[in-house]
N, C-alpha and C positions, 0 to 999 in steps of 0.2 A: 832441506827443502826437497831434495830429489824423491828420497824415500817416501816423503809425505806425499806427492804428487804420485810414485809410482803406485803407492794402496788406493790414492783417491780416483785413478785415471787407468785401473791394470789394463784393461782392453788398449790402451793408447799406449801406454812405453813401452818401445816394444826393444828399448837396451835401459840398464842402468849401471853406471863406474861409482864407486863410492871411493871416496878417498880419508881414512882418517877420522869418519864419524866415528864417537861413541851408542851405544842403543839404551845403556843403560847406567844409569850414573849411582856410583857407592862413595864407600870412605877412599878406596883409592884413589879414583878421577877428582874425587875433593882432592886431596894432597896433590896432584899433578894440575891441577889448576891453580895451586894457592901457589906451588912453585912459579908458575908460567906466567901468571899476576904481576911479578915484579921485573920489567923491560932488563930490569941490570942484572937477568938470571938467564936471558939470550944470549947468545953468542952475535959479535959484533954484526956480523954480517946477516943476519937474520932481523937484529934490531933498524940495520940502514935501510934495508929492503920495506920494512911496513911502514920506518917514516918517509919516502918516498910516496907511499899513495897517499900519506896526506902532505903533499905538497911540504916535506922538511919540517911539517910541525910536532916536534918531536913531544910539547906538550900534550895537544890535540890526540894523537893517535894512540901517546900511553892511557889517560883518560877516556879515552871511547873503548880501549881495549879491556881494560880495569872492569869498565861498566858492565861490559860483557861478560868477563869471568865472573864478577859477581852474580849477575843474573842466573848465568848457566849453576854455579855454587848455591845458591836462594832456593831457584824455581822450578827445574828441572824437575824433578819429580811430581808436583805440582803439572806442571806442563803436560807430561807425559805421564804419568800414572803405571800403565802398563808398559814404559820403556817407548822409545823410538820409535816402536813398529807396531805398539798397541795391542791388542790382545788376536789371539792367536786360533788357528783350526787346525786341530791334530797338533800341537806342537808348533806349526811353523805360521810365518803371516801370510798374506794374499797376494802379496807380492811372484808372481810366475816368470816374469821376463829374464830371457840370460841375466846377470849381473855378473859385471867383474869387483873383485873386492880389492882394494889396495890400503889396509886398514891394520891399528895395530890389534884390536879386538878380535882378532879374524875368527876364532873359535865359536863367540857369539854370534858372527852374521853366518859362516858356514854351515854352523846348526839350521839354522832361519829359512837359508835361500834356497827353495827347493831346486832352482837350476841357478845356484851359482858354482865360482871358479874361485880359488881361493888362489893367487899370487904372492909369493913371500919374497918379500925385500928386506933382507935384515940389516940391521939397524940405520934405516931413513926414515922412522918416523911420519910426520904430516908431511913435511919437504920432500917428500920420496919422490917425486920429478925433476927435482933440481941436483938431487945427493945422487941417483941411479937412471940420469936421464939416459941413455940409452937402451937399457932394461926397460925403463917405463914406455917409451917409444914403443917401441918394439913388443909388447905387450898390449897395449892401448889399440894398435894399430891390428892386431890378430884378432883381437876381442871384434871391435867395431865390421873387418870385413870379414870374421868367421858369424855374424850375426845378425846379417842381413839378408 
């Protein structure tokens, strides 16, 4: 959502943090989605964390989850055709504002942003606030007042 907003609003965001999106979906992101699909392929502690936002219904939130990966699996190209960030000037999209990247694709969006920062957290994944929370702190917090 952020990105979509930041192409449709460039004059208005005037920061963007990306965390973990993909831009462009293959046979890999298929394979790590069809893994990610199955709740009993998390680790405990990841799994308690999402059934907590749906109030302990460890049904519900596998099943909405499920839903999800298969959409993104389905439709995704569909969806986005030209990737994420949709089709391109020179190479990169219209996206201008700082961005910090906190993503594991980071080569595809570094290419991209023409002011962004590429930040490496290795191996934390989407969780990379919870697994390197004070790296991520402390990063976030540079980003936001070196950017205003």
């Amino acid at each position: 959502m952020a990105v979509i907003m930041a192409q449709k609003f460039v004059d208005n965001v005037k920061n963007l943090i990306l965390q973990a999106p993909y831009i462009y979906h293959d046979d890999r992101m298929t394979e790590k989605l069809k893994l990610m699909r199955d709740f009993s392929n998390w680790d405990a502690r990841l799994r308690r964390q999402y059934k907590i936002i749906y109030n302990n219904n460890a049904d519900r939130a596998e099943k909405l989850w499920q839903t999800y990966v298969d959409f993104m699996i389905e439709k995704y190209n569909d969806s986005y055709p030209d990737g994420l960030l949709g089709p391109k000037e020179n190479g990169q999209n219209n996206i201008v504002c700082p961005t910090a990247i906190f993503i594991e694709q980071c080569e595809n969006f570094r290419k991209e942003f023409r002011n962004g920062k590429l930040i490496v957290f290795e191996s934390c994944g989407h969780f990379l606030q919870r697994r390197a929370s004070i790296k991520f702190k402390e990063n976030f917090e540079n980003f936001i007042l070196n950017n205003n």
